[in-house]
PDB file of the backbone (N, CA, C, O) and the ligand in Angstrom, with CONECT records:
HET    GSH  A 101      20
ATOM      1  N   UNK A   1       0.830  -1.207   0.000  1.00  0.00           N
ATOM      2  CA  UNK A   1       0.000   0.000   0.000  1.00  0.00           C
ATOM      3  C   UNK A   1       0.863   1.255   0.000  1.00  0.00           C
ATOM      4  O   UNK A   1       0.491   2.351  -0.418  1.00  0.00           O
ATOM      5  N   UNK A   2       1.616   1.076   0.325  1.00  0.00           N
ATOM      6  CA  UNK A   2       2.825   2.763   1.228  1.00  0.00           C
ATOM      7  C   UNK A   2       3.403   2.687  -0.268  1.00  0.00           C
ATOM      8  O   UNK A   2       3.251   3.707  -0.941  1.00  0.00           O
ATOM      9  N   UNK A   3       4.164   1.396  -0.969  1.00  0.00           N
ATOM     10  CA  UNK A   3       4.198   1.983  -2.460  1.00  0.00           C
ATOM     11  C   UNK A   3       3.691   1.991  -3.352  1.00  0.00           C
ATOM     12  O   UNK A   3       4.258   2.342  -4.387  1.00  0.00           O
ATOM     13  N   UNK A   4       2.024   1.492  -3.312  1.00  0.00           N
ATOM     14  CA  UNK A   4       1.313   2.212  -4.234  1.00  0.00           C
ATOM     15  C   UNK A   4       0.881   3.750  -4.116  1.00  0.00           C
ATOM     16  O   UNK A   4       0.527   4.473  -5.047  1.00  0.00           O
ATOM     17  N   UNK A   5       0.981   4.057  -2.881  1.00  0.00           N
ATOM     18  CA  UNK A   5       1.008   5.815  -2.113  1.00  0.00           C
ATOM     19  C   UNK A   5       2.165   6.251  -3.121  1.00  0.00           C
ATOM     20  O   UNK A   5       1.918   6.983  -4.080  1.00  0.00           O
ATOM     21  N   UNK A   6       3.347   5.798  -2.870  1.00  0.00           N
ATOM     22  CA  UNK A   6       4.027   6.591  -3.225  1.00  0.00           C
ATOM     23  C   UNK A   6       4.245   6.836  -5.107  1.00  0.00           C
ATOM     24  O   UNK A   6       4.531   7.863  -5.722  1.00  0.00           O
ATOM     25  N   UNK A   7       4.035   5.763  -5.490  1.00  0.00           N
ATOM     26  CA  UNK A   7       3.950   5.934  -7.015  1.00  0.00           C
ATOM     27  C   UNK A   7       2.664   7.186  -7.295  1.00  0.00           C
ATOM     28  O   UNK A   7       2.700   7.936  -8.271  1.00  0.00           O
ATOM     29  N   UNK A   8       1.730   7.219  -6.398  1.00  0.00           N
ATOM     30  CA  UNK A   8       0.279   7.838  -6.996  1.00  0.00           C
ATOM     31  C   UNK A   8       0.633   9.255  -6.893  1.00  0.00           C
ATOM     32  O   UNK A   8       0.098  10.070  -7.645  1.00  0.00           O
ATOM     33  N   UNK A   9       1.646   9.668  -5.867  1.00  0.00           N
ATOM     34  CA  UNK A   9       2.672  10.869  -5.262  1.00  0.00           C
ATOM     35  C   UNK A   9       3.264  11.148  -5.975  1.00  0.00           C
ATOM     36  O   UNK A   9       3.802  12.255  -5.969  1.00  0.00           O
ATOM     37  N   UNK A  10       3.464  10.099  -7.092  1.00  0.00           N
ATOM     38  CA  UNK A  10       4.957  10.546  -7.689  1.00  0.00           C
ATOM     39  C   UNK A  10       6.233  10.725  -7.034  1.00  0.00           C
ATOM     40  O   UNK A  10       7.115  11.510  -7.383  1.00  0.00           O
ATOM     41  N   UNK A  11       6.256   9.931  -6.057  1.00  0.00           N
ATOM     42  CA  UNK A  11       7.557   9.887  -5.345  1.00  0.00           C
ATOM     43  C   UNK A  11       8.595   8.774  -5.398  1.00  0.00           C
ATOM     44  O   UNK A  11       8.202   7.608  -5.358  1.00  0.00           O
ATOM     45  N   UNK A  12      10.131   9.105  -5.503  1.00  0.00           N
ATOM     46  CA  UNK A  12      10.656   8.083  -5.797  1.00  0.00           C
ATOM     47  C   UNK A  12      11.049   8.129  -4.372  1.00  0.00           C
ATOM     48  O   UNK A  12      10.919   9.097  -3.623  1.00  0.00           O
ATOM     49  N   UNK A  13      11.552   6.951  -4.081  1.00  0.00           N
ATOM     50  CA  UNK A  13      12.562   6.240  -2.901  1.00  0.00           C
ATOM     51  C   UNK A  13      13.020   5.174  -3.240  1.00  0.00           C
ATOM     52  O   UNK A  13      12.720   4.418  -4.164  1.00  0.00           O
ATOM     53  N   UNK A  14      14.000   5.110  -2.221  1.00  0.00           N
ATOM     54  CA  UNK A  14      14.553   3.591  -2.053  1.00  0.00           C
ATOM     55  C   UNK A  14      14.360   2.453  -1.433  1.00  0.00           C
ATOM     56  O   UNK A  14      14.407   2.327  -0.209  1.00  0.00           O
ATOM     57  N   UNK A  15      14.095   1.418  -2.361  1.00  0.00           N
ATOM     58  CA  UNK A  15      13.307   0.129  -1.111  1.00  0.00           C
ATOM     59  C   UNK A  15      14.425  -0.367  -0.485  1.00  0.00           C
ATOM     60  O   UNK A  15      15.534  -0.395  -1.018  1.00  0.00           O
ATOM     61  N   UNK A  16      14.272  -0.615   0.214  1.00  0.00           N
ATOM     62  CA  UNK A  16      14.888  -1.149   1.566  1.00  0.00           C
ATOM     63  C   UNK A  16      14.500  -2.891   1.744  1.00  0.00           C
ATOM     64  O   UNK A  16      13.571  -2.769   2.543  1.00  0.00           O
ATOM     65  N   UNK A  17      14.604  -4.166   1.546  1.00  0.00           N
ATOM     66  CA  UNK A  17      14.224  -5.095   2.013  1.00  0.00           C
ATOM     67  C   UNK A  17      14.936  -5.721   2.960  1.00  0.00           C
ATOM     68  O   UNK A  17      15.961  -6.329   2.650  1.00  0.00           O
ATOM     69  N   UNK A  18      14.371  -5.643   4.598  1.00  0.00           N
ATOM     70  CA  UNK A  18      15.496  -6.302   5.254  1.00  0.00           C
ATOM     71  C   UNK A  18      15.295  -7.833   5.494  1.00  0.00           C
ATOM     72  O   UNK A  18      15.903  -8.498   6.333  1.00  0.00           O
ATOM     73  N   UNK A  19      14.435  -8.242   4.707  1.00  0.00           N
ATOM     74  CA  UNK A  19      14.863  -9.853   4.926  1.00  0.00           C
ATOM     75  C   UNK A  19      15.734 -10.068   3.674  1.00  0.00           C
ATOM     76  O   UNK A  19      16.006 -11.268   3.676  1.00  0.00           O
ATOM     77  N   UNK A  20      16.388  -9.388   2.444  1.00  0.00           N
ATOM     78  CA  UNK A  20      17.411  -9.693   1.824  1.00  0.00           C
ATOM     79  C   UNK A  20      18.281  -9.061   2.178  1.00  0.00           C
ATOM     80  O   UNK A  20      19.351  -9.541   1.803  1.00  0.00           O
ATOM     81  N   UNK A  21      18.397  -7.986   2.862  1.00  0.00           N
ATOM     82  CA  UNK A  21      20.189  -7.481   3.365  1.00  0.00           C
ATOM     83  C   UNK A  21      19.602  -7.004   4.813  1.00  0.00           C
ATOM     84  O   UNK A  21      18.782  -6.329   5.436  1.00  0.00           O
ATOM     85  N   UNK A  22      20.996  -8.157   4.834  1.00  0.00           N
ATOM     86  CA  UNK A  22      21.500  -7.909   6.636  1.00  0.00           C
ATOM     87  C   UNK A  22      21.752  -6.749   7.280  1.00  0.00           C
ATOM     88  O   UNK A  22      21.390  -6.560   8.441  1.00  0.00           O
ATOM     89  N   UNK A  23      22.323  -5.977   6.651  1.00  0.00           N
ATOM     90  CA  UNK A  23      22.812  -4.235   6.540  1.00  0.00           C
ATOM     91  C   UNK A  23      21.402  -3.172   7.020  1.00  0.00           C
ATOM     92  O   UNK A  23      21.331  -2.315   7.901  1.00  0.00           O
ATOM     93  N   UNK A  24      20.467  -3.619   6.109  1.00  0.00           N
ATOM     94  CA  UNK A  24      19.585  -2.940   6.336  1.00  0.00           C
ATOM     95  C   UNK A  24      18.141  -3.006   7.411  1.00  0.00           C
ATOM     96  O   UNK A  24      17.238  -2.213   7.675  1.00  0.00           O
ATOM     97  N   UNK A  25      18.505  -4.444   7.851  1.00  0.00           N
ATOM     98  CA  UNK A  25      18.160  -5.193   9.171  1.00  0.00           C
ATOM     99  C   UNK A  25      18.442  -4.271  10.170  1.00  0.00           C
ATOM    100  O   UNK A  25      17.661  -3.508  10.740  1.00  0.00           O
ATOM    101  N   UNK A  26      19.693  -4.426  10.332  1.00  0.00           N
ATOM    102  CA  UNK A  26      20.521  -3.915  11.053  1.00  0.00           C
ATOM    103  C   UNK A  26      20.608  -2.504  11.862  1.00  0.00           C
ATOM    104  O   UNK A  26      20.855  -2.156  13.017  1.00  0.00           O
ATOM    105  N   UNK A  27      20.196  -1.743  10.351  1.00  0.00           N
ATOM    106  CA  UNK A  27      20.129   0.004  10.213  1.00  0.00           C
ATOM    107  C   UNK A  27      18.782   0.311  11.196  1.00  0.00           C
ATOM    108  O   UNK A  27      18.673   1.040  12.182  1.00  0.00           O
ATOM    109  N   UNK A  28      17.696  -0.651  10.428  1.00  0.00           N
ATOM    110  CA  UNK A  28      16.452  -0.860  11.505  1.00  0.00           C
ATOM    111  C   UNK A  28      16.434  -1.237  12.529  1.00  0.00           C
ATOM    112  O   UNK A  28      15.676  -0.745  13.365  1.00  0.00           O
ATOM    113  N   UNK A  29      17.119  -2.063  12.758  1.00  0.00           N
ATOM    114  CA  UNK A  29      16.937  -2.081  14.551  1.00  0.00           C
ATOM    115  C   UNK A  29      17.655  -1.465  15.089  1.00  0.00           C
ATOM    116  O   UNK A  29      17.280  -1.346  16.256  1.00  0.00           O
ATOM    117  N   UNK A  30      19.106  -0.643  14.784  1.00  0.00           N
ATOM    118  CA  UNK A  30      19.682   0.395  15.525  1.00  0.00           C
ATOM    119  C   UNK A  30      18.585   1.438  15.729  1.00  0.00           C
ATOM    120  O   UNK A  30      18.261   1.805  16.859  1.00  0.00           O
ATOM    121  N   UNK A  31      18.021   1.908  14.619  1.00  0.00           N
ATOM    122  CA  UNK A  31      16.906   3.151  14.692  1.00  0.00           C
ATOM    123  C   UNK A  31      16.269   2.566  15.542  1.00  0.00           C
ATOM    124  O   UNK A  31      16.376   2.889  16.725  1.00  0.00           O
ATOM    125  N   UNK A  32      15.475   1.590  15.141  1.00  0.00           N
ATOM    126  CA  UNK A  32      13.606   1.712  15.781  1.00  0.00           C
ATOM    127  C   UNK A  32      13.900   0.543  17.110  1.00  0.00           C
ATOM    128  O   UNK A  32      13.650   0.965  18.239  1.00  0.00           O
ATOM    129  N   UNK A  33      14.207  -0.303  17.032  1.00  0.00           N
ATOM    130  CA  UNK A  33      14.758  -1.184  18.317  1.00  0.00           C
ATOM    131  C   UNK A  33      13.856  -2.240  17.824  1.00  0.00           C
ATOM    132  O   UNK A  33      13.482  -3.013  18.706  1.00  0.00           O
ATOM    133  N   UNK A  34      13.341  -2.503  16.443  1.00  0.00           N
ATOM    134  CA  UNK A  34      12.150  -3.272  15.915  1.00  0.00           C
ATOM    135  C   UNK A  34      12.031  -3.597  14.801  1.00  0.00           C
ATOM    136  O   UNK A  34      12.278  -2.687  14.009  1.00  0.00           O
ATOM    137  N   UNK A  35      11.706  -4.677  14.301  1.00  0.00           N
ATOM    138  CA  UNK A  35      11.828  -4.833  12.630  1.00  0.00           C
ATOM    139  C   UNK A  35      10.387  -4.939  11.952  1.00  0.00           C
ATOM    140  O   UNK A  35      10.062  -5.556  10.938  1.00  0.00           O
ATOM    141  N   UNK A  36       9.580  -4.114  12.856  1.00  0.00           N
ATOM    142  CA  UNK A  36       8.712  -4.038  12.124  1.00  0.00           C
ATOM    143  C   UNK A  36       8.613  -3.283  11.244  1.00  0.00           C
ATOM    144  O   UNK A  36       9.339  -2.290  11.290  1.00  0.00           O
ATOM    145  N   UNK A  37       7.631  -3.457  10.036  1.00  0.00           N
ATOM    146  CA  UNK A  37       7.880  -2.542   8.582  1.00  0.00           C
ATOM    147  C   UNK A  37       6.220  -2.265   7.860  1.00  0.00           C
ATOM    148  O   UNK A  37       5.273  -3.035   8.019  1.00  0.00           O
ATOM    149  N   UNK A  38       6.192  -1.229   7.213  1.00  0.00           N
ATOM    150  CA  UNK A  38       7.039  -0.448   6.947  1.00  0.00           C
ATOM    151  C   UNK A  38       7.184   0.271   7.763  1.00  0.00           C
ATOM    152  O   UNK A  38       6.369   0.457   8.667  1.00  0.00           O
ATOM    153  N   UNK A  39       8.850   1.161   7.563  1.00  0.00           N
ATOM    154  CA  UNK A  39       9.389   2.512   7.875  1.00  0.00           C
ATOM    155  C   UNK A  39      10.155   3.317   6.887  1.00  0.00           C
ATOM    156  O   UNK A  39      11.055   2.906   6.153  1.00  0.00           O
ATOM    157  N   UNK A  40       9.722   4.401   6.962  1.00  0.00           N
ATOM    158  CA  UNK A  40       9.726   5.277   6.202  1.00  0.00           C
ATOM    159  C   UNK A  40      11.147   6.094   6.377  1.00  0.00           C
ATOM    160  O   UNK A  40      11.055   7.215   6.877  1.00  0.00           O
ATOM    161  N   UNK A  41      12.315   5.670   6.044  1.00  0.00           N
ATOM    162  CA  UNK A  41      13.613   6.581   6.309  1.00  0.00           C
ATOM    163  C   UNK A  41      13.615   8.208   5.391  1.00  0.00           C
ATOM    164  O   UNK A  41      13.653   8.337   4.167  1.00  0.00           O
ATOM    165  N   UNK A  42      13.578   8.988   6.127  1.00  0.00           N
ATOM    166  CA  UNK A  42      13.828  10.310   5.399  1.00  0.00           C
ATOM    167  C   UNK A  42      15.146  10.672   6.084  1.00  0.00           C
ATOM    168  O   UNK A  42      15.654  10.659   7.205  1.00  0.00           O
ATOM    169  N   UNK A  43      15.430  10.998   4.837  1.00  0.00           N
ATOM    170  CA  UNK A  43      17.075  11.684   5.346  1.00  0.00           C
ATOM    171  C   UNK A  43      16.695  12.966   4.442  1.00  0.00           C
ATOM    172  O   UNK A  43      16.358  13.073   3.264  1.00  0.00           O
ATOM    173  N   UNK A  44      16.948  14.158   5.785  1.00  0.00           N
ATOM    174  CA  UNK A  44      16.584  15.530   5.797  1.00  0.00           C
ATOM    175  C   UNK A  44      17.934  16.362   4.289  1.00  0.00           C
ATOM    176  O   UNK A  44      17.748  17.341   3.566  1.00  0.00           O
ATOM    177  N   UNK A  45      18.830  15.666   4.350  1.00  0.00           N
ATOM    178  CA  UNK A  45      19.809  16.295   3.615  1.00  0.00           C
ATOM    179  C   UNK A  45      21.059  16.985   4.600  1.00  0.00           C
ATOM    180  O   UNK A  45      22.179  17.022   4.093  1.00  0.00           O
ATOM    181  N   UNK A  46      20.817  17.731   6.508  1.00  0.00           N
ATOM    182  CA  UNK A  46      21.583  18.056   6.873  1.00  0.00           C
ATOM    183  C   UNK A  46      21.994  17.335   7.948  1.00  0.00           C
ATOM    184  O   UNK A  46      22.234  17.796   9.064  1.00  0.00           O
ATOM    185  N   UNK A  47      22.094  15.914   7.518  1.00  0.00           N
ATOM    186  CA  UNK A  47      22.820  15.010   8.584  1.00  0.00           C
ATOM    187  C   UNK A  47      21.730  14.710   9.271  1.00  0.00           C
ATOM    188  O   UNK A  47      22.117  14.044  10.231  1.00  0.00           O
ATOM    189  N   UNK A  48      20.280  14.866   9.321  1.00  0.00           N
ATOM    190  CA  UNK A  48      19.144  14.520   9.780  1.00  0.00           C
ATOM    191  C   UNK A  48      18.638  13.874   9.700  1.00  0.00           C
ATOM    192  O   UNK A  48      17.696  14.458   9.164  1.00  0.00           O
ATOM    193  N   UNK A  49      18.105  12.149   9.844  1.00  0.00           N
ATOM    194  CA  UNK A  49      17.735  11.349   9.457  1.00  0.00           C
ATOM    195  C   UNK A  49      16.659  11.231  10.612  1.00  0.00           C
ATOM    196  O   UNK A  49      16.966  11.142  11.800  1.00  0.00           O
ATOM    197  N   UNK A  50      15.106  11.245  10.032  1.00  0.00           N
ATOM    198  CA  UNK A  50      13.633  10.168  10.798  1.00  0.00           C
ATOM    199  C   UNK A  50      13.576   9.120  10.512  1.00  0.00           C
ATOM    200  O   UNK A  50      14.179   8.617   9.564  1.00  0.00           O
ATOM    201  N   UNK A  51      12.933   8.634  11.172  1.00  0.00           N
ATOM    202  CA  UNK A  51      12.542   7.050  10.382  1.00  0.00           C
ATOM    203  C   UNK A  51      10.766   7.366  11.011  1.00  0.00           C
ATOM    204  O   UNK A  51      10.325   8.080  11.912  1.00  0.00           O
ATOM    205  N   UNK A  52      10.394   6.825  10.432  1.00  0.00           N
ATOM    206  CA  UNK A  52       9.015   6.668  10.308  1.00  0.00           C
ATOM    207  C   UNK A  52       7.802   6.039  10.217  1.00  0.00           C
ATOM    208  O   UNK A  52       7.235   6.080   9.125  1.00  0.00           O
ATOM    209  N   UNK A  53       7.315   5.502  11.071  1.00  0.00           N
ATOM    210  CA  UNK A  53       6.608   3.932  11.309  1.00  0.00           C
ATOM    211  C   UNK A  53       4.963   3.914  10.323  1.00  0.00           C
ATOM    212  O   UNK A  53       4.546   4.908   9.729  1.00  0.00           O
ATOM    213  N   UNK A  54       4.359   2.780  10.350  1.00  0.00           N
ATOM    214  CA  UNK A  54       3.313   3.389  10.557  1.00  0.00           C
ATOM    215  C   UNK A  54       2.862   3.744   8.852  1.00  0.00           C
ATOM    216  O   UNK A  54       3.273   4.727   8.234  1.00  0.00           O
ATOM    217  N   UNK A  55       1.816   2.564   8.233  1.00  0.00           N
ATOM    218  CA  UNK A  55       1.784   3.213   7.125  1.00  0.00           C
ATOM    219  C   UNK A  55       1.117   3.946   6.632  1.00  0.00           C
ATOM    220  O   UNK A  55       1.352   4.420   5.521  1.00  0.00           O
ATOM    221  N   UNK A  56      -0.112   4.285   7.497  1.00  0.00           N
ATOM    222  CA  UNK A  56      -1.409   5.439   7.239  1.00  0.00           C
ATOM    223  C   UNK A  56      -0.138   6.117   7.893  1.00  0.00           C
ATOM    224  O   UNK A  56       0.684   5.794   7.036  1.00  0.00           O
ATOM    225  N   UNK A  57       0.430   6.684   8.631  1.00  0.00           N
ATOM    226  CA  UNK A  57       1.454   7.846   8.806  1.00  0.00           C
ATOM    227  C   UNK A  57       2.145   8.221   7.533  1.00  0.00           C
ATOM    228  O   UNK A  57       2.086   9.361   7.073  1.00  0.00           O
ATOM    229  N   UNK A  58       2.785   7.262   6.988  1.00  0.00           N
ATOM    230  CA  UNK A  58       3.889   7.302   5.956  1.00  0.00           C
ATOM    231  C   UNK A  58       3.098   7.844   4.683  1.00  0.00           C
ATOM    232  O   UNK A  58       3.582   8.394   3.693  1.00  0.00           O
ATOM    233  N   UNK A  59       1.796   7.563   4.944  1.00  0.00           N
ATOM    234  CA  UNK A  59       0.983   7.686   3.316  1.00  0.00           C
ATOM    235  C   UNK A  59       0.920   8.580   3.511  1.00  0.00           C
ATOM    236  O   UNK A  59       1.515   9.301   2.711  1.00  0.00           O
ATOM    237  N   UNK A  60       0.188   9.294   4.679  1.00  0.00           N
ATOM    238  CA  UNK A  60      -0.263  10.618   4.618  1.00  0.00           C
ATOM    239  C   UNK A  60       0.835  11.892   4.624  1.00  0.00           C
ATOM    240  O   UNK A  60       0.436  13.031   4.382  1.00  0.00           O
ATOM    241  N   UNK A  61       2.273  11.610   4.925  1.00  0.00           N
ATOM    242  CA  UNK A  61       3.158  12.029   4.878  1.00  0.00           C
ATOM    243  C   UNK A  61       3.675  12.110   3.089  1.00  0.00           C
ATOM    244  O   UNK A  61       3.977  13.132   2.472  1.00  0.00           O
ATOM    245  N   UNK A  62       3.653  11.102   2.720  1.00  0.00           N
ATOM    246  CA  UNK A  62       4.020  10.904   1.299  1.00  0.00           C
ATOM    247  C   UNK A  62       3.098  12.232   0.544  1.00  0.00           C
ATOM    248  O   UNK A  62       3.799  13.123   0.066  1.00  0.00           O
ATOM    249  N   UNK A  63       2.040  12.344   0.459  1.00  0.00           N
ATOM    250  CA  UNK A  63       0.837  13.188   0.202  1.00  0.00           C
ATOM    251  C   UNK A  63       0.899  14.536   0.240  1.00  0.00           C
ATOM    252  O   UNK A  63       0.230  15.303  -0.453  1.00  0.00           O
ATOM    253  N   UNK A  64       2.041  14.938   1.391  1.00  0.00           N
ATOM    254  CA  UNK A  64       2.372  16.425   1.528  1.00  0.00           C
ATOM    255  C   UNK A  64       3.355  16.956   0.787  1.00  0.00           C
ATOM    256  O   UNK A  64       3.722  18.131   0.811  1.00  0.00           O
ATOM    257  N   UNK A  65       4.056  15.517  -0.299  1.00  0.00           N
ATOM    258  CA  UNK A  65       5.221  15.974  -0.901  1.00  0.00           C
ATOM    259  C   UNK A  65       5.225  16.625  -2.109  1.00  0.00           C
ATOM    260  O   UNK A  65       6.286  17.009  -2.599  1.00  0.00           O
TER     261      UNK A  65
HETATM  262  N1  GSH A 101       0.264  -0.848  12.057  1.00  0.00           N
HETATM  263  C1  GSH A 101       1.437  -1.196  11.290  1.00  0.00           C
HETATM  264  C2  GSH A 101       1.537  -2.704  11.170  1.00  0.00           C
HETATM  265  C3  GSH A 101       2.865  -3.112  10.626  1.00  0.00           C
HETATM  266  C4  GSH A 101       3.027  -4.626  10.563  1.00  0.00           C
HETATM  267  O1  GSH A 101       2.247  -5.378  11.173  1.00  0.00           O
HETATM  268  N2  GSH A 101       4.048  -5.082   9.826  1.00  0.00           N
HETATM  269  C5  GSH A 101       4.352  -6.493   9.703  1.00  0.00           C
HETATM  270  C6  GSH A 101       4.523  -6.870   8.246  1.00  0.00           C
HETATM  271  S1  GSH A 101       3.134  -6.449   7.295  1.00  0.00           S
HETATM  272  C7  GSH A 101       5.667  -6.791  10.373  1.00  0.00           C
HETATM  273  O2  GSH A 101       6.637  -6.093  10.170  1.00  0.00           O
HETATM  274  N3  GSH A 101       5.699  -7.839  11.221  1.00  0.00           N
HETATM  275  C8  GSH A 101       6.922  -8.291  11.826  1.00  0.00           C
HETATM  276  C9  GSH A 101       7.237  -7.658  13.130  1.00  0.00           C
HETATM  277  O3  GSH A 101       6.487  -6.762  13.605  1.00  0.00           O
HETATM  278  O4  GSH A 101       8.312  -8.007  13.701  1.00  0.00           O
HETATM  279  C10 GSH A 101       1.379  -0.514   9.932  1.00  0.00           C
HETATM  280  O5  GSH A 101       0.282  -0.364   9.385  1.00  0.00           O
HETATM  281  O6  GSH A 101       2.421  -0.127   9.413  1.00  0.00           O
CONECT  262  263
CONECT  263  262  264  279
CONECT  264  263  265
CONECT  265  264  266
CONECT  266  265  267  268
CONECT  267  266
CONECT  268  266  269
CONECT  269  268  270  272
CONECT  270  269  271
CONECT  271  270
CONECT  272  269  273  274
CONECT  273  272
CONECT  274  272  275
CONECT  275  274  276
CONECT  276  275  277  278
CONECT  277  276
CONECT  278  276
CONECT  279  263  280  281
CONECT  280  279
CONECT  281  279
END
């Protein structure tokens, strides 16, 4: 659903799958302490990184872009 949101947005991102890389497992549970998904990583551009749970959050976030 969060990337059919985001195609309808016209938004690109990067998928993330952490049951194929360990790395990105990883990145998630340092952030969130949880592998639950989706999360929504925004990186602000000034060294700022959210992460973002929650996919009625993430959609409705996607929506403002
Ligand atoms: N309320 C959450 C539910 C997220 C959820 O249940 N995700 C499942 C996959 S669809 C999951 O990651 N389960 C594994 C876990 O929580 O460790 C949302 O809508 O984003």
């Amino acid at each position: 659903m969060v990337r059919q949101a985001a195609e309808r947005a016209g938004v690109e991102m990067e998928l993330r799958d952490i049951h194929t890389d360990q790395q990105h497992m990883k990145d998630l549970l340092d952030a969130r302490g949880r592998r639950t998904v989706p999360v929504l990583r925004i990186d602000k551009g000034d060294g700022d990184v959210q992460w973002m749970p929650e996919s009625r959050e993430i959609m409705a976030y996607l929506q403002t872009l």
